[in-house]
N, C-alpha and C positions, 0 to 999 in steps of 0.2 A: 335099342331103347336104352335110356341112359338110367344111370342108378340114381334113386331118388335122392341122396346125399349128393351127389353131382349136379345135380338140378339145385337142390338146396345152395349150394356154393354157390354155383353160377349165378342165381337169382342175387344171391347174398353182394357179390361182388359187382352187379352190373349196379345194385342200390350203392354200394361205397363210391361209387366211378360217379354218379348222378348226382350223390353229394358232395364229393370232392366241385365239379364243375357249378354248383350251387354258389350264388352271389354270398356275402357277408351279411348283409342287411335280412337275405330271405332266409337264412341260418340262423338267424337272431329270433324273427319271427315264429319259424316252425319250433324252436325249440321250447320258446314263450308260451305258444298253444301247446306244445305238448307235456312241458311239466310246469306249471304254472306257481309263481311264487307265492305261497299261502299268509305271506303279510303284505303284500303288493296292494293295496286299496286305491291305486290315481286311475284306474280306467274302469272300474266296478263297482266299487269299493265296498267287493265282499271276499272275506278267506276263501281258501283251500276246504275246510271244515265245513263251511256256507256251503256252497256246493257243492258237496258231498250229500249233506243232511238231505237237500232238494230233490239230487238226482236217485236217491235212495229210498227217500219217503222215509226216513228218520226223524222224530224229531228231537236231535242231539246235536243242534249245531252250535248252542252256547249264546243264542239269542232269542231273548223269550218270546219276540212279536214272530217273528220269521218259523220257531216249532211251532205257535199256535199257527200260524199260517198252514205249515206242512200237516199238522194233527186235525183242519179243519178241513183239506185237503184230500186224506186219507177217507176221513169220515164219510165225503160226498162218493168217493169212488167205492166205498164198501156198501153205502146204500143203491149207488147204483147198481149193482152187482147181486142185492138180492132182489130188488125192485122188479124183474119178471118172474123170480118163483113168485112172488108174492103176490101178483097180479092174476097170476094162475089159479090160486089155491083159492084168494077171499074173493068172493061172489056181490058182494052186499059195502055198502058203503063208501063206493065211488076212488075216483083218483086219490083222494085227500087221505084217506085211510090208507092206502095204498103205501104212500109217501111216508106217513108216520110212523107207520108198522118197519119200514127199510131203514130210518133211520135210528130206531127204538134197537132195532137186530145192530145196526153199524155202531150207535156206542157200546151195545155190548161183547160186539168183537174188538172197539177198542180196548173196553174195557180187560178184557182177558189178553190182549197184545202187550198191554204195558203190567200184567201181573205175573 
């Protein structure tokens, strides 16, 4: 059995050998996707930052439609989220109550995220 730092290597170097035979163009590519330039706006035309703020659920991306997006975004997944205790517990007043109660609890778990 071989030692795992040996494995490591060998893994390591069969990846250099794969890149080295890697076109120009496809090196360009992978490299594009994999560290993407954060003022680059001609095929998106959102930053580094943008993307971050989304894939994060922050809303600090330095564009104020795009955090209300992300912060109304948050909102809906925090009411989903209580929306079966809640359905559990109240008896009386149908879906509607239901609904209100979830999201009355989700702004105020925003409310204490952003305090």
């Amino acid at each position: 059995m071989k030692d795992p730092e040996d494995e490591a290597f060998d893994e390591l170097t069969r990846k250099q050998w794969q890149w080295e035979q890697t076109s120009g163009w496809r090196k360009k590519q992978i490299m594009e996707q994999a560290f993407p330039n954060p003022h680059r706006t001609d095929i998106t035309g959102m930053t580094l930052r943008e993307y971050a703020a989304i894939k994060l659920k922050v809303p600090n991306s330095g564009t104020d439609w795009l955090d209300d997006m992300i912060r109304q975004s948050l909102r809906d997944d925090f009411a989903a989220e209580v929306m079966p205790e809640i359905y559990q517990r109240v008896q009386s007043g149908g879906f509607e109550r239901v609904a209100k109660l979830s999201y009355e609890i989700a702004d105020a778990m925003l409310k204490a995220r952003e305090a």
